[in-house]
C-alpha positions in Angstrom: -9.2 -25.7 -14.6 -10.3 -23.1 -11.6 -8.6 -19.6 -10.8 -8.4 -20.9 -7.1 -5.2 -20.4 -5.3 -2.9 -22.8 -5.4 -1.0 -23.2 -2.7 1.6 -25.8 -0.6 0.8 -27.6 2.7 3.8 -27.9 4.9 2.5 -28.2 8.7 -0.6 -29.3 9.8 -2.4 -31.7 11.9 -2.0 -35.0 10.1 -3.8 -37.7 12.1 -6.6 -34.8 11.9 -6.6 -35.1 8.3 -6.2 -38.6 7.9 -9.5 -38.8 10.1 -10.8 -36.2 7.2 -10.3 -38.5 4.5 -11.0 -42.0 5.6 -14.4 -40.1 6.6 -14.9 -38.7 3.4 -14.3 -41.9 1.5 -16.3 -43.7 3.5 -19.3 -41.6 2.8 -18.1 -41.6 -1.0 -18.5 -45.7 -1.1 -21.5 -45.8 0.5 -23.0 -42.6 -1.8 -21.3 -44.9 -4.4 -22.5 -48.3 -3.4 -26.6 -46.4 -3.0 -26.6 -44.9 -6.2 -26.3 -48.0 -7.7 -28.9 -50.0 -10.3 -28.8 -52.8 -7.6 -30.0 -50.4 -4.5 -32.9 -49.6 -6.3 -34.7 -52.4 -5.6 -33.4 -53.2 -2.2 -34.4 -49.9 -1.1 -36.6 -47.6 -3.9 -37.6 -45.0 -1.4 -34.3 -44.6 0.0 -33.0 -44.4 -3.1 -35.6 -42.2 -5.0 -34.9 -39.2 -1.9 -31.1 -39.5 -2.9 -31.9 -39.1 -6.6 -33.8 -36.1 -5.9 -31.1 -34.2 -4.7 -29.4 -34.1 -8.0 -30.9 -31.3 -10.4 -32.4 -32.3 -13.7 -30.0 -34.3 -16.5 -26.8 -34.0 -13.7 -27.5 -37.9 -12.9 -25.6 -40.8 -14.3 -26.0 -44.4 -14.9 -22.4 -44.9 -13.2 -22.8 -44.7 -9.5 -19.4 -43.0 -8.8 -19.6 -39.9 -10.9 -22.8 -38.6 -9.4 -21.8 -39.9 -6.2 -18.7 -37.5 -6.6 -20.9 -35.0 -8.1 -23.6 -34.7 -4.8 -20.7 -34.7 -2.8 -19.2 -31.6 -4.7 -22.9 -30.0 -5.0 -23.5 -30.7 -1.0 -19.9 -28.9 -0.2 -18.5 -32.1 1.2 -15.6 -32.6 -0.6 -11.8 -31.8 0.9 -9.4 -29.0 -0.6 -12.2 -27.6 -3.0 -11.0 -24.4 -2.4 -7.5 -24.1 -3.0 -5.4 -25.9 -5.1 -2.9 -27.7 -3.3 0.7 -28.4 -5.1 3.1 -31.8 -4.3 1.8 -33.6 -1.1 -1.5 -33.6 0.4 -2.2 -34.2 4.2 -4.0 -37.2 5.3 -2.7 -39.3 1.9 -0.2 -41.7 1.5 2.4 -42.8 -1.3 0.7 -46.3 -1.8 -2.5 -45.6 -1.0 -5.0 -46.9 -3.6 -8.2 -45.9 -4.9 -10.9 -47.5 -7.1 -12.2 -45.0 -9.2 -11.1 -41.4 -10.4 -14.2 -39.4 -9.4 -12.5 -40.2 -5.6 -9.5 -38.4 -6.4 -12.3 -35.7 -7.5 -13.4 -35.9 -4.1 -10.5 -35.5 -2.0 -9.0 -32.9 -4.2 -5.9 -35.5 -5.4 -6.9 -34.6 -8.7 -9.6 -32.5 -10.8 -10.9 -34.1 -13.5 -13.3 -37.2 -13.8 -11.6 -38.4 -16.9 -8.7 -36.4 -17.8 -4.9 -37.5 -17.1 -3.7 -34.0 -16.5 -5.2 -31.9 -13.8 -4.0 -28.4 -13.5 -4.8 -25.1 -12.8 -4.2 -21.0 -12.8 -0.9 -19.8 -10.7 -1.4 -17.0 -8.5 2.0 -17.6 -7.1 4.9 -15.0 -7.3 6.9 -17.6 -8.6 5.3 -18.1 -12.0 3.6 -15.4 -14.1 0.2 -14.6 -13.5 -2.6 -16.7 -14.8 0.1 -19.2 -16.0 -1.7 -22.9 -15.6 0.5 -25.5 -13.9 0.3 -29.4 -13.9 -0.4 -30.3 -10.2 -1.5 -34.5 -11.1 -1.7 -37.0 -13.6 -2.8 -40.4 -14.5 -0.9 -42.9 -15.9 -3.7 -45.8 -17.2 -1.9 -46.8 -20.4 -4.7 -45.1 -22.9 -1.6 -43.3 -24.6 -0.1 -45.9 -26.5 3.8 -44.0 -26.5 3.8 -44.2 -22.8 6.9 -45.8 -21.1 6.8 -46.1 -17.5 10.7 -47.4 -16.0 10.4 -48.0 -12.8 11.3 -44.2 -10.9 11.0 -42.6 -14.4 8.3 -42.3 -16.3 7.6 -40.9 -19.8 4.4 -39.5 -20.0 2.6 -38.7 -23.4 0.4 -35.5 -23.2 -3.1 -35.6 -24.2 -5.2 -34.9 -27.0 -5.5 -36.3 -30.6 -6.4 -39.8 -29.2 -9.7 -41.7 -30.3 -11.6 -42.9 -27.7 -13.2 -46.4 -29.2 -10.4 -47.1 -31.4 -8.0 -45.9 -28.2 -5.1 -45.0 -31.1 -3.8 -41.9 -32.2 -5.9 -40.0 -34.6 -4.7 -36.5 -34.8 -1.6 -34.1 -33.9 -1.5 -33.0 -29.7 -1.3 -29.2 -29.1 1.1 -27.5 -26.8 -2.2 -26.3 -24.9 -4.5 -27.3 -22.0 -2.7 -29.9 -19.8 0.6 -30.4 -22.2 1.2 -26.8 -21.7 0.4 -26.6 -17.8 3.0 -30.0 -17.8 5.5 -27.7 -19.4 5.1 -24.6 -17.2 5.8 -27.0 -14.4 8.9 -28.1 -15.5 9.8 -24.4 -16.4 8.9 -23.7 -12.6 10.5 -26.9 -11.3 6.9 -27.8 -9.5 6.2 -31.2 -8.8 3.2 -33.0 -9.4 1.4 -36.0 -7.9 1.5 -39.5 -10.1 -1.1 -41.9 -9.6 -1.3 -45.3 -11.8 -3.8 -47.3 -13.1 -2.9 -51.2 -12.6 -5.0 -54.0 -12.8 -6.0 -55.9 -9.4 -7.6 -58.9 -10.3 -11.1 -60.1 -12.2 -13.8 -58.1 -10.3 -12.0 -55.0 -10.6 -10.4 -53.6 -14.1 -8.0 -51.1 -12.7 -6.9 -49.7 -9.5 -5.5 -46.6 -9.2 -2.1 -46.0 -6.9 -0.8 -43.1 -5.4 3.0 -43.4 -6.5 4.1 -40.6 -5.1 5.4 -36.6 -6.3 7.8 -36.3 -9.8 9.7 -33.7 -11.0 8.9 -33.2 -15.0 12.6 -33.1 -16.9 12.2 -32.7 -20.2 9.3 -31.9 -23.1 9.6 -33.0 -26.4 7.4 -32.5 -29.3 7.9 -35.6 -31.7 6.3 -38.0 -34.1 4.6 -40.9 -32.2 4.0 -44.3 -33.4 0.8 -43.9 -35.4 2.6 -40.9 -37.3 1.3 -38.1 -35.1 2.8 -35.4 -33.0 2.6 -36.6 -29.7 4.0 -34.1 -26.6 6.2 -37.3 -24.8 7.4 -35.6 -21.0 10.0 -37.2 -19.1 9.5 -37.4 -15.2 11.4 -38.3 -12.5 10.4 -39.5 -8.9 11.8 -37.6 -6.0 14.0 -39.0 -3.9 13.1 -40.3 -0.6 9.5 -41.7 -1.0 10.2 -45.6 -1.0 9.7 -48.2 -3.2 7.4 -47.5 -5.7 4.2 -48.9 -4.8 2.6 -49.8 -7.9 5.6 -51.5 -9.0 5.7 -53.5 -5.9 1.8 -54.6 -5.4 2.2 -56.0 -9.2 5.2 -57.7 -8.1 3.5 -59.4 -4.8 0.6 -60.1 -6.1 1.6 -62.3 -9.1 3.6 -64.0 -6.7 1.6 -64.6 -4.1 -1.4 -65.8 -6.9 1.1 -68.1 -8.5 2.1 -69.3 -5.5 1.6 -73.0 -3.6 0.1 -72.5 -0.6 -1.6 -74.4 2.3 -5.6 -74.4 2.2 -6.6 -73.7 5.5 -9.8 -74.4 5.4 -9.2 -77.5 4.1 -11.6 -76.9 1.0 -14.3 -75.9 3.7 -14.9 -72.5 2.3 -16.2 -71.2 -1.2 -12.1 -70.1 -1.7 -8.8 -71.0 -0.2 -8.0 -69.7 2.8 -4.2 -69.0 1.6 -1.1 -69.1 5.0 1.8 -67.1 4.2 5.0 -67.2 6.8 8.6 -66.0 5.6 9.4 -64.2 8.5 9.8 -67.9 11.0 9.3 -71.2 11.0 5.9 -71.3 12.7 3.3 -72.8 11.8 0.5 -71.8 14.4 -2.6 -71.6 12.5 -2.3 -75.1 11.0 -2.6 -76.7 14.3 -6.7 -75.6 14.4 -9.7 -77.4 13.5 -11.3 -75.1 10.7 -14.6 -74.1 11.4 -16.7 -72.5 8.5 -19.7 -72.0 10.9 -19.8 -71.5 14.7 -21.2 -74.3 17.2 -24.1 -73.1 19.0 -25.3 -74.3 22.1 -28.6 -76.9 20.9 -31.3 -74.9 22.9 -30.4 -71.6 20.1 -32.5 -73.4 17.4 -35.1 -73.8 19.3 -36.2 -70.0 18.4 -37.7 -69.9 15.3 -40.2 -68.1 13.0 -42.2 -68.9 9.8 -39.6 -67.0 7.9 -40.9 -65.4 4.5 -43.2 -66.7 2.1 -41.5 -65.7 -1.4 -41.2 -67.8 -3.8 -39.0 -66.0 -6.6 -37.0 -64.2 -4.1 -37.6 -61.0 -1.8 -38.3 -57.7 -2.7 -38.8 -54.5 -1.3 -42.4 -53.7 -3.0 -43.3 -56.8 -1.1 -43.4 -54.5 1.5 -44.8 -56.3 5.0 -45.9 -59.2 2.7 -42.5 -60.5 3.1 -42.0 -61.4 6.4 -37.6 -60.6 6.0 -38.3 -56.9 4.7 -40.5 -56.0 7.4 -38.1 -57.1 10.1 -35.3 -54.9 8.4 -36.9 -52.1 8.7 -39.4 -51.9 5.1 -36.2 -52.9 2.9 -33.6 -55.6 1.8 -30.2 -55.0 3.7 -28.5 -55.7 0.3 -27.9 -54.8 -3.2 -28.4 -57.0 -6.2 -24.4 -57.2 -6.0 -24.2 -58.1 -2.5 -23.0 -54.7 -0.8 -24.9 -54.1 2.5 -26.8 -50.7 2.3 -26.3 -49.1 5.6 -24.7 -50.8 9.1 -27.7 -51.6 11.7 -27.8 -53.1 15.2 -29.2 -56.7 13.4 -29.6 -57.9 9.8 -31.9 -60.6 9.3 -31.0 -62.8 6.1 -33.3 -65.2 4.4 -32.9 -68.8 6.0 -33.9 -72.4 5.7 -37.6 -71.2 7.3 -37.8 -69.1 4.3 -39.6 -69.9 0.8 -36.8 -67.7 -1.4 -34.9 -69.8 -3.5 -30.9 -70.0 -2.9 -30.4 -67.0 -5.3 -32.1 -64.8 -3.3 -30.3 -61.0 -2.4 -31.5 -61.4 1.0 -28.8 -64.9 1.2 -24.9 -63.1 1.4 -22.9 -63.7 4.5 -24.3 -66.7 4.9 -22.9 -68.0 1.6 -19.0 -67.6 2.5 -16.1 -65.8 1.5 -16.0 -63.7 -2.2 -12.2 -63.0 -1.9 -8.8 -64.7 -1.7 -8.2 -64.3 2.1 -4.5 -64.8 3.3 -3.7 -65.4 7.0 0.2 -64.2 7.3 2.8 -63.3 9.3 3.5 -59.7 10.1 6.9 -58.4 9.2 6.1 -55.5 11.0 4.3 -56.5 14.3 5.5 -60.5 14.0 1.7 -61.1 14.6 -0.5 -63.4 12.6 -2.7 -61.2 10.6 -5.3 -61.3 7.8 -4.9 -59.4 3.6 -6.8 -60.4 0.6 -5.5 -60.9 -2.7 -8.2 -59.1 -4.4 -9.6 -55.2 -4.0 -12.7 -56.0 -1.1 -14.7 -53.1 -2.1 -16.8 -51.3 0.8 -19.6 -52.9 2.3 -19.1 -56.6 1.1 -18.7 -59.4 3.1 -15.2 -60.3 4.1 -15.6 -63.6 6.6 -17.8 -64.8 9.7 -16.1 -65.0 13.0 -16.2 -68.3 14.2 -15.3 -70.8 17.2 -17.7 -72.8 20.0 -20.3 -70.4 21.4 -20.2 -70.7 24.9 -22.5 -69.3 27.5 -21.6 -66.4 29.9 -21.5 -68.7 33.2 -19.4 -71.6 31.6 -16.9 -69.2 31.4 -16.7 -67.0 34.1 -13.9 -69.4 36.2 -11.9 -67.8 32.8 -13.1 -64.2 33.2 -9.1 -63.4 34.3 -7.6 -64.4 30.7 -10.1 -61.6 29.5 -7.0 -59.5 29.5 -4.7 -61.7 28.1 -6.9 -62.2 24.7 -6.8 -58.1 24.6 -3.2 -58.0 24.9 -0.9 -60.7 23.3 -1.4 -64.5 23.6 0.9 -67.4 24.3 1.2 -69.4 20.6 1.2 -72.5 23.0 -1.0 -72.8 25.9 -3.5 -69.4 26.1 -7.2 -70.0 24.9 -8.1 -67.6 22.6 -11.8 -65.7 23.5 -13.4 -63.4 21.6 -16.1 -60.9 23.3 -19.5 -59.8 21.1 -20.5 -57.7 23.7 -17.6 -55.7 24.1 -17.6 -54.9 20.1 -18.1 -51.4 19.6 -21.0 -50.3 17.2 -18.5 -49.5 13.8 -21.3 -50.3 11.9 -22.6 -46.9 12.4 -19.9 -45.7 10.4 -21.3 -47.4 7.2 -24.2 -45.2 6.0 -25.7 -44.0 8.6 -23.4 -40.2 9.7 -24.0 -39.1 6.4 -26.6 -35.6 7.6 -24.5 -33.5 5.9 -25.0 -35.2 2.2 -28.7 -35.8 2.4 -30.4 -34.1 5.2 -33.7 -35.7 5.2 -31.9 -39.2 5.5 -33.3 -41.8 8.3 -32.2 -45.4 8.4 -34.3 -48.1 8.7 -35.8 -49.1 11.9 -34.7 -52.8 12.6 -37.2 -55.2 14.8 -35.4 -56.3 17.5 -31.8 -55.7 18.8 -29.5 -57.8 19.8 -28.0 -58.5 23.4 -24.7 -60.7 23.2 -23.3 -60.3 26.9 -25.0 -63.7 26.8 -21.8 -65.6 25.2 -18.6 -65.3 24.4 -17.1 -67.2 21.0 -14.1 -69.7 22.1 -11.4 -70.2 19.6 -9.3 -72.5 21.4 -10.0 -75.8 19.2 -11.3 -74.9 16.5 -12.1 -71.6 14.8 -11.8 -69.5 11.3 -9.6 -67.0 9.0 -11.5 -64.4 11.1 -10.0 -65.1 14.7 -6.9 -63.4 12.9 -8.2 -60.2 11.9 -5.7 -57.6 13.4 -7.4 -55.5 16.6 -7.2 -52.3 15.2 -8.3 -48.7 16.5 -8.7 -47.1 13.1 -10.8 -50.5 11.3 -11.1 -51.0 7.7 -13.8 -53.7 8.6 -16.8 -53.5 11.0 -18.9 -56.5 13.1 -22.0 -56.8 11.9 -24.9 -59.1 13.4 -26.8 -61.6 11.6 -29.7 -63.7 11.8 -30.5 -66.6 9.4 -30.5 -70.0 10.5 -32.2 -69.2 14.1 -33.7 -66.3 15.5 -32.9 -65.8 18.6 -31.5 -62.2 19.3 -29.0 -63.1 22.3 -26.9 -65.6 19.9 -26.4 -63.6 16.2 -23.7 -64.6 13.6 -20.9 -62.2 13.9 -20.3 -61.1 10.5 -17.7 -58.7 9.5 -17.8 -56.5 7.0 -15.5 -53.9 4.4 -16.2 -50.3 6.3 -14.2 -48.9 3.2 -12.2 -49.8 0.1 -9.4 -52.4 0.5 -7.0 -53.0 -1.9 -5.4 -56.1 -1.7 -2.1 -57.3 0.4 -3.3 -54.3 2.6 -3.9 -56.0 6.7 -7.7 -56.6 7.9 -8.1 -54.1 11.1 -11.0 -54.4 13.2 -11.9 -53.0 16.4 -12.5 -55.4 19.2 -13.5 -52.9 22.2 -11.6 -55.2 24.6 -10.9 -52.7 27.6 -14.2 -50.6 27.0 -16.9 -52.8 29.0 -16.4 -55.8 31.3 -18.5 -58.9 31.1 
């Protein structure tokens, strides 16, 4: 609880905002994703200067608390100020978050682990120094909770064990329960997010369900025989479905569904096709490709690769041939995650003496979630959503087709334009540019000055130059040729080296810039329009 003011946003600049917070969570990933057991390794220098910022006994075995804590010790948290009753700018009923210490950070909510966050009134319309609910979590650790679609009955906290997760003792009418009654007295609303499960890698999601009005407080006995404060809640009209409610819904039907395998059994998962908006059936008409087709003469540039033989490591140091050429460090965690967006990756290929299970072997492996190419209610485009939460920085999918060079295609340079702009389902070919992709994978770990000052990224050997070809998609191609061109991305290009070296013909690899959660549309940014071949 703070003595800040609280205080009600009703005007302001809302695409600014939203800019505030997709910025500030994607520095809270990567913070997240660095302060991790499996960065250590990868990159122990890196890593050691980030734990050094944190003073003595503040830091934490779980990578998203003191990743929320640095960025509350470094100032870069939103709203930290002021309080900020009902609706906060730049957040929307529905978005979705994967831990609680990211609510911290964007001021959605104030504590790390408690379900009620509230705080002093200075308002003229309370009494001074009165505490009033402004959030809460709904996670089922209460076992008298009962959640009805728009209303919601909400047990207050306290008296609850937390290994035997049971009621041990009688609640109080103190802390949050009482800050949950003064805002019913003062008919203020407070934000609702809900905990739900989204799959096997990830226990619980949380979702942003929108504002509720409390109704009612009652103090009765509960079901192990305690007092237990139970407050009824109501959502506000006007807000639409309830998410929550509805992602459940989707996604056991969409799971439980039978669908078409694009890929034919090609790739490590199905590639799901979804389609109840028409009767077309576009993408089934392609060839699936897993990899691309490159032009013989590619392989032909080669080097010795690394000699490791029980996979790399970073305290090889130039030793290994793989951590020298990315900079002094392995561009992954033990998990997978890529550490920071550079101008070229170089994995661990069939030059290399790493076994399979190396950490320096990810893209190249295939897809780690349940991909869905569908059709767009909204736009009546094809588009790309996973059934699973892609966490930030993991791979998503390659982009494939035939790699062709730049002067077998420049009688075609004119339908440049059309593959920026719409394409015919029937007849158009479908090109996609490398050298016109913008550098988004900047944005993943690299603008983050303001957190750690003395930060540097690595300095890759090499950088590639892809005017050379263009990636044809006409015949045959992947689930990637239908990620949505997007000008705000939620995943970034990446190139990749691993099976050739040569710097004019990288994998195009694409990767999570921030959290996903599932059913939510694949964006990426294309750059067609910036630079012309």
């Amino acid at each position: 609880m703070s003595d800040r003011d609280l205080v009600r946003v009703t005007m302001c600049d809302e695409k600014g905002h939203l800019d505030k917070v997709r910025h500030t969570r994607i520095i809270f990933a990567w913070l997240r994703a660095f302060l991790g057991e499996g960065a250590m390794e990868s990159a122990p220098s890196i890593h050691a200067m980030v734990r050094s910022l944190f003073r003595k006994g503040k830091f934490s075995s779980q990578s998203h608390n003191p990743a929320a804590s640095l960025m509350v010790q470094r100032g870069f948290c939103l709203n930290r100020e002021r309080h900020i009753v009902g609706r906060i700018p730049g957040v929307s009923v529905g978005d979705a978050f994967l831990y609680q210490a990211e609510l911290v950070v964007l001021g959605l909510h104030r504590c790390f682990q408690g379900g009620i966050s509230y705080a002093k009134s200075t308002s003229s319309s309370t009494e001074p120094g009165e505490s009033v609910a402004t959030s809460i979590i709904v996670s089922g650790g209460y076992e008298d909770n009962l959640d009805d679609s728009d209303k919601l009955i909400y047990s207050g906290e306290g008296g609850r064990h937390s290994i035997l997760n049971k009621q041990v003792a009688d609640q109080c009418l103190e802390g949050g329960n009482l800050a949950l009654k003064n805002s019913m007295e003062y008919g203020i609303e407070v934000r609702v997010f809900r905990g739900i499960k989204a799959g096997v890698q990830h226990k619980v999601i949380y979702i942003y369900d929108g504002l509720y009005k409390v109704e009612s407080c009652k103090a009765e006995q509960g079901k192990s025989g305690f007092v237990v404060y139970k407050f009824a809640l109501r959502r506000l009209p006007g807000q639409g479905a309830l998410p929550s409610m509805k992602l459940k819904a989707d996604l056991l039907a969409l799971r439980n569904g039978n669908f078409h395998d694009l890929s034919n059994g090609l790739e490590r998962l199905p590639i799901g096709f979804y389609n109840d908006v028409d009767d077309s059936v576009y993408p089934l008409r392609f060839a699936y490709l897993r990899q691309p087709v490159y032009p013989a003469a590619v392989f032909q540039w080669k080097f010795g690769g690394c000699s490791c033989t029980g996979g790399c490591s970073a305290a090889a140091g130039p030793r290994c041939r793989c951590v020298w050429w990315n900079g002094g460090e392995l561009p992954y965690d033990k998990s997978g995650v890529l550490l920071h967006g550079k101008p070229l990756v170089y994995e661990c290929g069939p030059h290399c003496g790493c076994p399979p299970t190396c950490a320096n072997r990810v893209s190249q492996k295939g897809i780690t979630s349940r991909l869905q190419v569908f059709r767009s209610r909204e736009t009546g485009s094809w588009g790309v959503r996973s059934l699973d939460f892609i966490r930030a920085g993991t791979f998503v999918c390659e982009l494939t087709g035939r790699a062709i060079a730049v002067p077998e295609t420049r009688q075609r340079r004119h339908l440049e334009k059309m593959a920026a702009t719409g394409l015919d389902e029937i007849s158009d070919p479908v090109l996609m540019f490398p050298g016109m992709l913008p550098p988004s994978w900047a944005k993943w770990g690299n603008n983050i000055s303001g957190v750690i000052p003395r930060y540097k990224p690595p300095v890759v050997m090499g950088v590639p130059d892809v005017r050379c070809f263009v990636m044809d998609m006409t015949v045959g191609r992947n689930v990637g040729c239908y990620l949505s061109d997007s000008p705000n991305p939620n995943v970034f290009a990446q190139f990749v080296l691993f099976d050739h070296y040569n710097l004019a013909w990288p994998h195009v690899m694409i990767f999570a810039l921030e959290d996903i959660p599932p059913l939510k549309e694949l964006g990426l940014d294309y750059g067609y329009g910036k630079r012309i071949l």
